[in-house]
Structures are given as structure tokens and as C-alpha cells.
C-alpha distance (Angstrom), angle and dihedral (degrees) to the residues before:
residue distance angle dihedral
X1 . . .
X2 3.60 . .
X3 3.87 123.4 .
X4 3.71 147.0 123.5
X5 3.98 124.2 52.3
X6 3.31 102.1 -25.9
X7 4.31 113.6 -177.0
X8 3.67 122.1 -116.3
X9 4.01 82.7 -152.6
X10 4.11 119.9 -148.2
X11 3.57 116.8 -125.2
X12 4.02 108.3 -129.1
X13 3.52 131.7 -144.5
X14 3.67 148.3 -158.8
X15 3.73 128.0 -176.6
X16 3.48 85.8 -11.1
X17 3.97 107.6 -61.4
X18 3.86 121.8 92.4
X19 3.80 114.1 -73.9
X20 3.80 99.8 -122.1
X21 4.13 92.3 -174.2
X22 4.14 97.2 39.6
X23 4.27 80.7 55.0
X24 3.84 90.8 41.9
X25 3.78 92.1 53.2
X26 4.06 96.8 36.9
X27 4.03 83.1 54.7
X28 3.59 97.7 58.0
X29 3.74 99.9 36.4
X30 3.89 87.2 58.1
X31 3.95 87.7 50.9
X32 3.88 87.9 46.8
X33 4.13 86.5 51.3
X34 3.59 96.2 50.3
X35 4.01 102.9 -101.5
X36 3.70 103.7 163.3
X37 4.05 97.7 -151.5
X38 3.58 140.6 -3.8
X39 4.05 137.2 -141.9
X40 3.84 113.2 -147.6
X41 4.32 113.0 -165.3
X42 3.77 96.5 18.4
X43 3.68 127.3 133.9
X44 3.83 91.6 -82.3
X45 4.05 86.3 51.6
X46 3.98 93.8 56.6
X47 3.90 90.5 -114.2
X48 3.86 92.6 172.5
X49 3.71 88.5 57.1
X50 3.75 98.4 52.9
X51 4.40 123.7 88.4
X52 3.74 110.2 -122.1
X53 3.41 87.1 -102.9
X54 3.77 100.0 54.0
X55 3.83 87.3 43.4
X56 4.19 86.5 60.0
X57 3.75 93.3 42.1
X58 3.94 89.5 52.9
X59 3.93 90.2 55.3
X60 3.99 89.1 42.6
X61 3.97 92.1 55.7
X62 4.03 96.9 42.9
X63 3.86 86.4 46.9
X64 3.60 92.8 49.8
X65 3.37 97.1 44.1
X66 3.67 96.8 39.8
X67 4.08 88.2 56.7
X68 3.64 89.1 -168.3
X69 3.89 100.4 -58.9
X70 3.46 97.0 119.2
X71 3.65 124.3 14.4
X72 3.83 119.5 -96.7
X73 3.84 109.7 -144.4
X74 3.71 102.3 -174.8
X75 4.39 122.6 -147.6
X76 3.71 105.9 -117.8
X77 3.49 99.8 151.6
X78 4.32 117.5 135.7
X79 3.95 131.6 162.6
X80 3.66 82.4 -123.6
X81 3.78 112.7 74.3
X82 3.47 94.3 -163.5
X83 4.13 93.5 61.7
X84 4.20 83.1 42.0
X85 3.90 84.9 64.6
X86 3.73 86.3 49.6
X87 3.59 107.9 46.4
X88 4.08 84.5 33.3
X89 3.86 95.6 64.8
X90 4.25 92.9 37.2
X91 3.73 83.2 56.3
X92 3.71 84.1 49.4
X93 3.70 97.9 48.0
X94 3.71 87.5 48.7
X95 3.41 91.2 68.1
X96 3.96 98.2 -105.5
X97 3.66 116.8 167.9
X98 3.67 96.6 -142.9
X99 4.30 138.9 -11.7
X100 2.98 125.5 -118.5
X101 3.99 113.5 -150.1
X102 4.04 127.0 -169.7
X103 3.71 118.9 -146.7
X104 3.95 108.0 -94.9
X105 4.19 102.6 -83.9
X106 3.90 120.3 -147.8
X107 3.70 101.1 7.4
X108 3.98 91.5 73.8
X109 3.40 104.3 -146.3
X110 4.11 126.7 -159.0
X111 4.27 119.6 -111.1
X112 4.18 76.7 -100.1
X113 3.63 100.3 50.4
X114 4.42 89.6 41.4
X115 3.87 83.4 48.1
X116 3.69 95.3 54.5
X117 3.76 98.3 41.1
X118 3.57 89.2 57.8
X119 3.73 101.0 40.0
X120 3.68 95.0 54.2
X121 3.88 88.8 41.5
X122 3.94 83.1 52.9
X123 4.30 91.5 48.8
X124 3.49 88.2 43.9
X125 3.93 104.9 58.1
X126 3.35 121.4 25.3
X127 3.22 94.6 -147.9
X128 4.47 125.1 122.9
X129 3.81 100.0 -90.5
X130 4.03 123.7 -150.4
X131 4.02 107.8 -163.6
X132 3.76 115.1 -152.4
X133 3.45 126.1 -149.5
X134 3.94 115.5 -173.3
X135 3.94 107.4 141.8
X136 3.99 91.5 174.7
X137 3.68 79.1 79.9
X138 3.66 113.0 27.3
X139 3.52 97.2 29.6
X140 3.93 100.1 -127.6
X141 3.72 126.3 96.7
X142 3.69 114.8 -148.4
X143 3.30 105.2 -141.7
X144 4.22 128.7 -135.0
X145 3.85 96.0 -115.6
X146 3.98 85.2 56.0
X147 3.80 97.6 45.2
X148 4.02 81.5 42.6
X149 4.39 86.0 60.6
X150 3.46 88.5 42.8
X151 3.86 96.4 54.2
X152 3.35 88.1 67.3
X153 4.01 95.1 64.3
X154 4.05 102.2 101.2
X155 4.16 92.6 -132.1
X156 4.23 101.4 40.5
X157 3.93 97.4 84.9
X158 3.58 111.7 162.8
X159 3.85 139.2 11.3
X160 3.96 133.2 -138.5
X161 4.26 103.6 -135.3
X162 3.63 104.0 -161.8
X163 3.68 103.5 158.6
X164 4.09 92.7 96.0
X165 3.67 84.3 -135.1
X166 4.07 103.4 131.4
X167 3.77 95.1 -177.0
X168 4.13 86.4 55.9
X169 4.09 86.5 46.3
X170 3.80 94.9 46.2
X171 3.62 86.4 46.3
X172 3.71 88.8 56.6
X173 3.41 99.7 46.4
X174 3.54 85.0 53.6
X175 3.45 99.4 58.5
X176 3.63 103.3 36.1
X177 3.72 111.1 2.5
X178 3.72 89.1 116.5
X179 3.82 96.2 63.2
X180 3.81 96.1 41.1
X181 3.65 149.9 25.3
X182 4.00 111.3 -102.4
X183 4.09 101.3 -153.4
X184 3.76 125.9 -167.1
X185 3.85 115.8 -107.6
X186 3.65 97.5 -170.8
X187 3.87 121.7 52.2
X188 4.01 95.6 -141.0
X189 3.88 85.9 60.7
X190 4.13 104.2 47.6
X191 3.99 98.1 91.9
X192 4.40 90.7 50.2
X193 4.16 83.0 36.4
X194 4.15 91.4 54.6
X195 4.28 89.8 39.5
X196 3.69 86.9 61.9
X197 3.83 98.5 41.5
X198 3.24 106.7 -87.7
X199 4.05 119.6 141.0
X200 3.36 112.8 -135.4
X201 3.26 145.7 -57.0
X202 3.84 142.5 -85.5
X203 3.65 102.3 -143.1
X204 4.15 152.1 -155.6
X205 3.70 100.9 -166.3
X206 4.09 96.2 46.1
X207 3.89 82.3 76.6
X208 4.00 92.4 81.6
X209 3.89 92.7 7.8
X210 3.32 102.3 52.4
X211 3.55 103.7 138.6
X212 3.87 100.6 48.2
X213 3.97 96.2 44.2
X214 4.13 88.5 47.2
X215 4.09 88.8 49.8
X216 3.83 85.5 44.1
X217 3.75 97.1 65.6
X218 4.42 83.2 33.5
X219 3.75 88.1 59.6
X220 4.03 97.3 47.0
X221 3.88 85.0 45.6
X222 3.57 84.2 56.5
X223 3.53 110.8 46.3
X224 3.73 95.3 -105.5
X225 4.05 95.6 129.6
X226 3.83 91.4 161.7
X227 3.85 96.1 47.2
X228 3.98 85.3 42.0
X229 4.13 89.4 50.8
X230 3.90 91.3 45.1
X231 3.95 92.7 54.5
X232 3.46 92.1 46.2
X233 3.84 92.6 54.8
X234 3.14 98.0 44.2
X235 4.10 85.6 45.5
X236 3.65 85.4 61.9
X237 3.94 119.7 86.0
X238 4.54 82.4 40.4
X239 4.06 87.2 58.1
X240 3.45 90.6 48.9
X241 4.23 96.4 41.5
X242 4.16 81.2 50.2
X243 4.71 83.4 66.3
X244 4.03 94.9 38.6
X245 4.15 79.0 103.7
X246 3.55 129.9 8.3
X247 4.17 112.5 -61.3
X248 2.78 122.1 -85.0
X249 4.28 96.3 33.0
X250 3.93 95.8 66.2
X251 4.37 89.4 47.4
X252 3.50 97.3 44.9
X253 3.79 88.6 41.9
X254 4.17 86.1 54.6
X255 3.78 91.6 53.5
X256 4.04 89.8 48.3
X257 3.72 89.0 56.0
X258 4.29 92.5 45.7
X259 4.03 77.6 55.2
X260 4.41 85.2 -114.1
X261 3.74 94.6 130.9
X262 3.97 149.7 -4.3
X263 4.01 116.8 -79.1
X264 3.98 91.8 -109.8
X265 3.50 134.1 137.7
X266 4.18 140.8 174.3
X267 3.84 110.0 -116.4
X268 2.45 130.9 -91.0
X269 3.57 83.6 56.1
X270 3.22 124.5 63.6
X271 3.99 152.1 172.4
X272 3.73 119.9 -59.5
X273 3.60 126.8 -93.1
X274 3.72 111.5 -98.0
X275 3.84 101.8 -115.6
X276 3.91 91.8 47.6
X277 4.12 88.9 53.1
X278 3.74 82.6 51.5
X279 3.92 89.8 51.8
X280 4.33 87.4 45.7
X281 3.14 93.5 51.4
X282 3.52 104.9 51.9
X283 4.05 89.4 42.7
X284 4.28 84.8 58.4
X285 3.55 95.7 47.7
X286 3.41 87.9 54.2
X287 3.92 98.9 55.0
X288 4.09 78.4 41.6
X289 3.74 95.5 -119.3
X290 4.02 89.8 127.5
């Protein structure tokens, strides 16, 4: 259901509220380069910094705007279950094509407790479900047996493996890469992720490379190995530019500097420090995106 590059969009603002038109315009520019889904109020969108209400009107604008052309699969992930169940069905009601949910962060839950929380999420909303595993920021690795139970819940149809580790990911695939789609969480890993039959990925750098990381995944589909290995090379030095600073500073900085979007962040984020701009910068006008 859910493959290819698929966008974890920023969210821009202006003067300190979301920048409906900057979103508007980044949504159908990625459609116009090729990007084959995006994910409003993920980490890359500064979720954690956005009112529930903001976090709602995000979805509604990138459904609206999306009308269907690409699938919307909305971030509705909370270490509360109970407020995952809310923000799950809004996202639903919005008209979102899928959810996107992270593994709880902070509370640390067991491989029981993670398998609950999402099952019940899953029973709850019937609504296509995209777990998230990323313990570099939650601090709780969901392991494969887990997401190998969890396969087997009719509505949870694809994960996002961000721990980089490819023996966990080929150990996932193993065990349950027949019942859903396995999808890259870190750019550096997508060309490994799609050799051992993974999908896609759900990606940093397709924000102000859209084009090359969609045609990427187009050319593996293919059979195009070389053209697939090329793009990811050349890939490279941006998906390492995008962790200079904590994600999603250096990205939104990128799209401030291709004149996409305003230079503001929600603390506790905030703008880069001058000498890594410097070091951005250089690394984009290299790959001749600035």
C-alpha cells in the first residue's frame, strides 16, 4: 500500500504560526517532482512542537492539497495510547490515507506493553497503520518478533525501521516481510533496505531532493541497479548535511536557503550555528540544489 519515497514533510512558519501557503506550495512541488507520498506532523515536521489543533490543521491542508494524488499518511504517534486513539481517528476523519505512529518515547515500554499499545490502536481505528521504530529517539527498540505479532493485525501494514541496524531489518523482513512493507527510516540506509526487500523509504533528504531520492527507489523498482547506486552516491554528502544539527534544523535550514520557507523554528529548536550553515551550504551547492 505504501512504498516509494515517501516525504517526511517540514512544517513552515511565519511569525510564529504554521505557514499554510509555504506547505501548500512545498506539497505540490513534491507531486510535480515525482515524490510518491508524504508524512505531515512527523519528527521531521516538529510534531511535539505543534497544539492539537495545529497538529489537525497540518493533516487537513496536506490532505486537501494532496487531493488524493499521493497518499497522505498522517504522524499520530504519542507515549500515551489513549491520545494515539485520539489524534489516530482525527487523522482519520481528515481524510488521511494512512497513520503513521512512533513507538511510545520516555516511558520505555516492554515488547508486551509496545505490542498492546499498538494492537488496540490498530482495533480502535480502522485506519492503514505505519509503526515506527526509531529508539535513538525514544529510547525503545521494537523488536522483529513483536513487529512479526503485529503483522498479523488486518489494518497495521507497513513499518518505518530507523535503527540503521541491517541485520535487525533483514531479520524483519524475514519474519514478516510478506505481510507488510518494511520502509527505510534513515536515508543513508534506503538502497541496502530495498536489496533486502524492503519498499521504500520515508525520507529527510527528499524534502529538497525530491526528484533524485523518488527516481532512486523508481530505478531499483526497475532493474536499474547502476542508475539506483549512482543516485545513492551522489545522495550521500546531502543525507549526511540533513544530521550536521539535530533534524529537522539542518532540512528546514536547506529549504530557507532554496528560498521554500521562512528560517523559523519551535524552541526548543532553533537556527543553526553559523559555522555548520557554512558547512550546509557548501555540501548543497555541491549537489547543485543552491
Amino acid at each position: 500500500m505504501f512504498k516509494g519515497s515517501i516525504v517526511a514533510i517540514v512544517t513552515p512558519f511565519r511569525n510564529g504560526k504554521f505557514d499554510e501557503k509555504a506547505y501548500g506550495d512545498l506539497i505540490e512541488w513534491h507531486i510535480s517532482q515525482g515524490t510518491h507520498g508524504i508524512v505531515p506532523c512527523g519528527t521531521t515536521g516538529e510534531a511535539s512542537t505543534l497544539d492539537f489543533e495545529e497538529h489537525y490543521r497540518v493533516i487537513e491542508v496536506a490532505v486537501k492539497t494532496a487531493n488524493r494524488r499521493i497518499p497522505v499518511i498522517a504522524g499520530t504517534g504519542a507515549n500515551s495510547t489513549d491520545e494515539a486513539i485520539d489524534l489516530t481517528k482525527k487523522a482519520k476523519e481528515l481524510g488521511a490515507d494512512g497513520a503513521l505512529l512512533v513507538t511510545p518515547y520516555y516511558n520505555k515500554p516492554t515488547q508486551e506493553g509496545l505490542y498492546r499499545h499498538y494492537k488496540l490502536i490498530a482495533e480502535t481505528v480502522d485506519i492503514p497503520m505505519v509503526l515506527y521504530n526509531v529508539p535513538g529517539r525514544t529510547a525503545v527498540n521494537m523488536l522483529p518478533a513483536t513487529v512479526a505479532r503485529l503483522a498479523e493485525v488486518r489494518n497495521i501494514v507497513a513499518i518505518k525501521e530507523a535503527t540503521g541496524d541491517m541485520k535487525q531489518v533483514s531479520e524483519l523482513i524475514r519474519l514478516c516481510g510478506d505481510k507488510m512493507a518494511v520502509i527505510s527510516g534513515d536515508d543513508f540506509t534506503t538502497l541496502t533496505l530495498l536489496a533486502l526487500g524492503g519498499k521504500g523509504v520515508i525520507t529527510v533528504t527528499g524534502n529538497i531532493m525530491p526528484k533524485d531520492q523518488a527516481e532512486m527507489v523508481n530505478a531499483w523498482e526497475r532493474g536499474d541497479i547502476a542508475k539506483a547506486r549512482e543516485l545513492h552516491y551522489n545522495l550521500e554528502p546531502v543525507n549526511a548535511a540533513m544530521f550536521i544539527e539535530t533534524n529537522p534544523i539542518p532540512v528546514k535550514t536547506a529549504l530557507v536557503m532554496m528560498g521554500k520557507i521562512q528560517e523559523e523554528f519551535r524552541l526548543p529548536l532553533c537556527e543553526m550555528a553559523p559555522a555548520n550553515k557554512e558547512k550546509l551550504k557548501g555540501v548543497l551547492k555541491a549537489a547543485g540544489v543552491i
